[in-house]
C-alpha positions as a Markdown table, in Angstrom:
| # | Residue | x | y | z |
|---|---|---|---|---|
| 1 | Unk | 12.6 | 10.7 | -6.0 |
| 2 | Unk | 9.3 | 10.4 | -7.1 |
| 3 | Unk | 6.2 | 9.4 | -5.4 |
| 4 | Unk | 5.2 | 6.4 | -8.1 |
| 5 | Unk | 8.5 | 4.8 | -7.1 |
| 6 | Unk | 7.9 | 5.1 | -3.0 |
| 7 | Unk | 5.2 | 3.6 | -0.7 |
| 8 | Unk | 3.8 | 5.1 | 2.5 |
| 9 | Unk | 5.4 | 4.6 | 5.7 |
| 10 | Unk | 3.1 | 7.0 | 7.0 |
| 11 | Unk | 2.7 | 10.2 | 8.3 |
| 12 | Unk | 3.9 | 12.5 | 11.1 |
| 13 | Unk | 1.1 | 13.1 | 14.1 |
| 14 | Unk | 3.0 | 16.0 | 15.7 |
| 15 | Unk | 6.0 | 17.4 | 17.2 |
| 16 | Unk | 7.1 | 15.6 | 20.6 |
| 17 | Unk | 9.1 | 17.8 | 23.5 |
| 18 | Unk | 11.0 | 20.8 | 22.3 |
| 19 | Unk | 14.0 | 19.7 | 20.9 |
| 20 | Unk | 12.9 | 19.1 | 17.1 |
| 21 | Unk | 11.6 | 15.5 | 18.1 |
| 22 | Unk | 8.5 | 14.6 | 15.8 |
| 23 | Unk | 6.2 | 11.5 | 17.3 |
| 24 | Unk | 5.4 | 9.4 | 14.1 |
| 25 | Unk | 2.5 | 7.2 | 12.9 |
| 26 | Unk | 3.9 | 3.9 | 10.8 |
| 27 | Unk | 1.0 | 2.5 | 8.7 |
| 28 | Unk | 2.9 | -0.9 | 8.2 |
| 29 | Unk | 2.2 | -4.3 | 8.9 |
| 30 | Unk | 5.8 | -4.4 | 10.7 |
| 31 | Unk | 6.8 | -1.2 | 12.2 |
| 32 | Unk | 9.4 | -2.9 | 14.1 |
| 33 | Unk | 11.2 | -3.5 | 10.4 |
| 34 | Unk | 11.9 | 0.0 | 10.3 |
| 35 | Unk | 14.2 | 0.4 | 13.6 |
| 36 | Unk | 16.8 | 1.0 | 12.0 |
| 37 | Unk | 16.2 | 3.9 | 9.1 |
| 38 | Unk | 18.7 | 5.8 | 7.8 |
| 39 | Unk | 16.4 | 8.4 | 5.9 |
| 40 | Unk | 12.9 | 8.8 | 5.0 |
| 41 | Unk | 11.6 | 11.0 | 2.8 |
| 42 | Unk | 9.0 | 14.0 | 3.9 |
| 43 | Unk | 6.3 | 14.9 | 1.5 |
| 44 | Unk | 6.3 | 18.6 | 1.3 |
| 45 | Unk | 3.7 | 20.0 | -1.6 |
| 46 | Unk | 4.5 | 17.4 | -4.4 |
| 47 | Unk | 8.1 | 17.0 | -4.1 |
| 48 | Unk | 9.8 | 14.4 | -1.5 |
| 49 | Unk | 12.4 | 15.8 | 0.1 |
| 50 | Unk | 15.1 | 13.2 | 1.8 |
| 51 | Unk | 15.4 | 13.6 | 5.5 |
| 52 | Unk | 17.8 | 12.4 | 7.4 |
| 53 | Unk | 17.4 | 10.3 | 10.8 |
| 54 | Unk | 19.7 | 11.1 | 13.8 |
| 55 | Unk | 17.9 | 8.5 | 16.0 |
| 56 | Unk | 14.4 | 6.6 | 16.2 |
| 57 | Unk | 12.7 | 4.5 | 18.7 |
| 58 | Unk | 9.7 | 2.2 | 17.2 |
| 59 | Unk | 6.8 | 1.7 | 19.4 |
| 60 | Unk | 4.1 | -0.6 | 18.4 |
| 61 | Unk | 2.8 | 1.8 | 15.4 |
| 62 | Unk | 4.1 | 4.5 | 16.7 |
| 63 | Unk | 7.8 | 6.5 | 16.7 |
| 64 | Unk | 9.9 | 9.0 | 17.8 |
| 65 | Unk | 12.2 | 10.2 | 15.9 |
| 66 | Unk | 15.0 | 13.1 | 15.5 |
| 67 | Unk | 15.8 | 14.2 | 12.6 |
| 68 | Unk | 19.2 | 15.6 | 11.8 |
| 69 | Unk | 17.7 | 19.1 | 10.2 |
| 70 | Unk | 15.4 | 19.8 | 11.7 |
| 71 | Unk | 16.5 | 21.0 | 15.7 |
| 72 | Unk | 13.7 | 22.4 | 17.2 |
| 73 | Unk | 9.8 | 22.6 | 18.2 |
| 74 | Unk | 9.3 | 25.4 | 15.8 |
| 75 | Unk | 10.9 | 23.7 | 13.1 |
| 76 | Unk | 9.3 | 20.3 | 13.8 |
| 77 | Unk | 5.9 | 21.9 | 13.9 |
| 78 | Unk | 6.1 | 22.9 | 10.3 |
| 79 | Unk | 5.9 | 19.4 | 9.3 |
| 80 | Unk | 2.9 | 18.3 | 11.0 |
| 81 | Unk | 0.5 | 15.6 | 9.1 |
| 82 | Unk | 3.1 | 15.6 | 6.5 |
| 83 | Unk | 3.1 | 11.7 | 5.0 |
| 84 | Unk | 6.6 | 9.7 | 5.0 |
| 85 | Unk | 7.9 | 7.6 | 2.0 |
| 86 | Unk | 10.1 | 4.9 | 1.3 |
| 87 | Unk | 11.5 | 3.8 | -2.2 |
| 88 | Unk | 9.7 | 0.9 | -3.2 |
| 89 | Unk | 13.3 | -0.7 | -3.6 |
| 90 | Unk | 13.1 | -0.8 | 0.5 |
| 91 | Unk | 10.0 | -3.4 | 0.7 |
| 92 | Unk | 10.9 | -6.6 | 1.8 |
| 93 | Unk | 10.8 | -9.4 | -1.1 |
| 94 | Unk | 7.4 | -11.2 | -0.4 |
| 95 | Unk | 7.5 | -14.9 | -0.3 |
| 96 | Unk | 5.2 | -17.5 | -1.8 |
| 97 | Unk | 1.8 | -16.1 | -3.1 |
| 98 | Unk | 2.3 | -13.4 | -0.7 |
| 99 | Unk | 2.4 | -10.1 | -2.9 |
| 100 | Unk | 1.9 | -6.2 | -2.5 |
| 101 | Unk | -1.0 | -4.4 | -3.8 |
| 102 | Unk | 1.0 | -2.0 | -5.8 |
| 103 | Unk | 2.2 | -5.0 | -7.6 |
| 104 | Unk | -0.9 | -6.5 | -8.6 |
| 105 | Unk | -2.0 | -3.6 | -11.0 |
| 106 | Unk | -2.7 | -4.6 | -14.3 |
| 107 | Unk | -2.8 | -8.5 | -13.8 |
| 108 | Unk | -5.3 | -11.0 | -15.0 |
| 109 | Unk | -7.5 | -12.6 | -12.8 |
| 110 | Unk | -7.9 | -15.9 | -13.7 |
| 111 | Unk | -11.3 | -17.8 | -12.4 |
| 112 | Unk | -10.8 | -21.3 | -10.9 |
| 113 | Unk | -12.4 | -23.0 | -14.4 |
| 114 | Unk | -9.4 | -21.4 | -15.9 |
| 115 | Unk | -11.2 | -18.3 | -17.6 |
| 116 | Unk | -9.7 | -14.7 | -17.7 |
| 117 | Unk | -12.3 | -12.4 | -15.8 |
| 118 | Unk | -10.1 | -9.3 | -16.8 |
| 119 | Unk | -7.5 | -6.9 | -15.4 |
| 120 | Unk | -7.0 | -5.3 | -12.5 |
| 121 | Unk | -7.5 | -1.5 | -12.4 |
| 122 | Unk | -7.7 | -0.6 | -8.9 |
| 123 | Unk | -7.5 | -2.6 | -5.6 |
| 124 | Unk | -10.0 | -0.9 | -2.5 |
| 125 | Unk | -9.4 | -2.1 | 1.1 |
| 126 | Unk | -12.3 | -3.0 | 2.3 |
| 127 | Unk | -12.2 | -3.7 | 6.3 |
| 128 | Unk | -10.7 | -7.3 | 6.8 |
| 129 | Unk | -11.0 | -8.0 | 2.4 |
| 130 | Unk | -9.8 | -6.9 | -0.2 |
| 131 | Unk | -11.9 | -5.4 | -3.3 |
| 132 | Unk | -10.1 | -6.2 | -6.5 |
| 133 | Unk | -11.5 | -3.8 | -9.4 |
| 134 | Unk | -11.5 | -5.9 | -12.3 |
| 135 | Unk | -12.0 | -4.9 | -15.7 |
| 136 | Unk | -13.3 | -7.2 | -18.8 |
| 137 | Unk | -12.4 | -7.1 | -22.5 |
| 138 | Unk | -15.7 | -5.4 | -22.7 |
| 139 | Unk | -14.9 | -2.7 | -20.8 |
| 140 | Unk | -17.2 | -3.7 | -17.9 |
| 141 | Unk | -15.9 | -3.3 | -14.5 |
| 142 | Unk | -16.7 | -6.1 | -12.0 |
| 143 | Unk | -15.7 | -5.5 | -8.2 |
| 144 | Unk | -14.6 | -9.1 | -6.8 |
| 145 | Unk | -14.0 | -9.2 | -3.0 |
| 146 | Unk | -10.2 | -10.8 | -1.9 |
| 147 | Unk | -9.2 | -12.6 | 0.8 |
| 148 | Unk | -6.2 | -15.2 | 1.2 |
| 149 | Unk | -8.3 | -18.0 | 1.6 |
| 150 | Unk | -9.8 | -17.1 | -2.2 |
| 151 | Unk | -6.3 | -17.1 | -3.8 |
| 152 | Unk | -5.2 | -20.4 | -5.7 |
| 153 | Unk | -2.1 | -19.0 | -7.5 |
| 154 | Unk | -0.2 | -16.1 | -8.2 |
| 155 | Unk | 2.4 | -16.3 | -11.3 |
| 156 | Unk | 4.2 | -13.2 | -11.4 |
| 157 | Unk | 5.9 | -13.9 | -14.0 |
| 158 | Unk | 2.6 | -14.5 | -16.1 |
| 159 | Unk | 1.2 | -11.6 | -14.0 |
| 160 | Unk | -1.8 | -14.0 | -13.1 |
| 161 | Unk | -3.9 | -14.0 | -10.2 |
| 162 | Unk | -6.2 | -17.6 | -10.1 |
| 163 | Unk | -8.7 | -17.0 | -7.7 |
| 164 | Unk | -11.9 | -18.3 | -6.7 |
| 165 | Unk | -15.0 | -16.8 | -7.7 |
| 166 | Unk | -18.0 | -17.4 | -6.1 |
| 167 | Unk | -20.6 | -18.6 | -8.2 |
| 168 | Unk | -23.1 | -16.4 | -10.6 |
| 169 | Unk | -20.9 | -13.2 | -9.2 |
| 170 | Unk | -19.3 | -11.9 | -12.8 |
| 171 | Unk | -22.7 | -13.2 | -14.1 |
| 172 | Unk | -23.9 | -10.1 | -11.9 |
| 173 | Unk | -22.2 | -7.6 | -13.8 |
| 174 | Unk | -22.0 | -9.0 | -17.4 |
| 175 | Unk | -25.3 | -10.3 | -17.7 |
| 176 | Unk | -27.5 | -7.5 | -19.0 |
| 177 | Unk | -31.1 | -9.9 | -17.7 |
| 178 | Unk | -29.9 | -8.7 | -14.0 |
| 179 | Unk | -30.8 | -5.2 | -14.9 |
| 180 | Unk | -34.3 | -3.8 | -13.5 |
C-alpha cells in the first residue's frame, strides 16, 4: 500500500498492560466510526505494513486495541509513536459541499464576482480555519483563510471551489503598490 493512497488515523501513544495491548490516539472527527476495524496499517520506516486487529474498544479519541501479531509488552513497545493508516478507499463519502482536504488539491478557487483566484497548492490548519494556499497564473501565491461559512459552492466535478473573498485581500498580494 502506499502512503499517497491512505490517510491518518493516527498514531500509537504506547503499549497498555502486558499482553501486547497498544492504547491508541484516533486523530478523526469520528473515532467511534472506527469500532469495528478489521486491519490498519502500521507505519514502520517508509513502508506500511498491514496489521491485523483481534479486538478494539473506541474511547472518545482514544483506543485499545490487540493486535493479532503482535502478543506481548515487548513486542508492543517496539511500535510506540508509530502513525496508523487507512486507504483512502475507507473514508466515508462526504455529502453536499462537505469535502476532504486531500481532495481539494489542485482546484480553482473561484471568487464570488465569478473570477478564478488560482489553484490550490497546499491547505494549512489553522486553529478553528482553514488556510487555503492558493496559487495565481502568475505564479504568486496568495494565502486565503477558510471557513464553512466562506464557502458558496463546491463542483467537484469542475474541481471548483466559489468562495468568498473578503474585500482588497488578493489585492494584498498581487498589487505590487502594497510593497514598502
Amino acid at each position: 500500500m502506499n502512503i499517497d493512497d491512505c490517510y491518518q488515523l493516527g498514531y500509537i501513544i504506547k503499549p497498555h498492560g502486558l499482553k501486547g495491548e497498544l492504547q491508541l490516539l484516533l486523530d478523526v472527527d469520528s473515532p467511534e466510526d472506527y469500532q469495528n476495524l478489521e486491519s490498519v496499517f502500521v507505519r514502520q520506516g517508509q513502508q506500511l505494513v498491514p496489521f491485523f486487529i483481534e479486538y478494539i474498544n473506541v474511547r472518545s479519541e482514544k483506543a485499545i486495541v490487540a493486535f493479532d501479531e503482535i502478543q506481548d509488552f515487548e513486542q508492543a513497545k517496539t511500535l510506540k509513536g508509530a502513525e496508523l493508516y487507512l486507504p483512502l478507499s475507507a473514508l466515508p463519502e462526504p455529502s453536499g459541499d462537505q469535502f476532504y482536504l486531500h481532495e481539494i488539491d489542485s482546484f480553482q478557487v473561484i471568487s464570488q464576482s465569478g473570477q478564478s483566484v488560482g489553484c490550490i497548492k497546499n491547505v494549512i490548519e489553522s486553529g478553528p480555519q482553514l488556510i487555503l494556499v492558493v496559487e495565481n497564473v502568475g505564479g504568486i501565491e496568495i494565502l486565503l483563510p477558510y471557513t464553512e461559512s466562506l464557502l458558496i459552492k463546491l463542483d467537484r466535478e469542475a474541481k471548483e471551489m466559489h468562495i468568498n473573498i473578503a474585500d482588497g485581500l488578493i489585492d494584498v498580494y498581487t498589487n505590487p503598490e502594497n510593497e514598502d
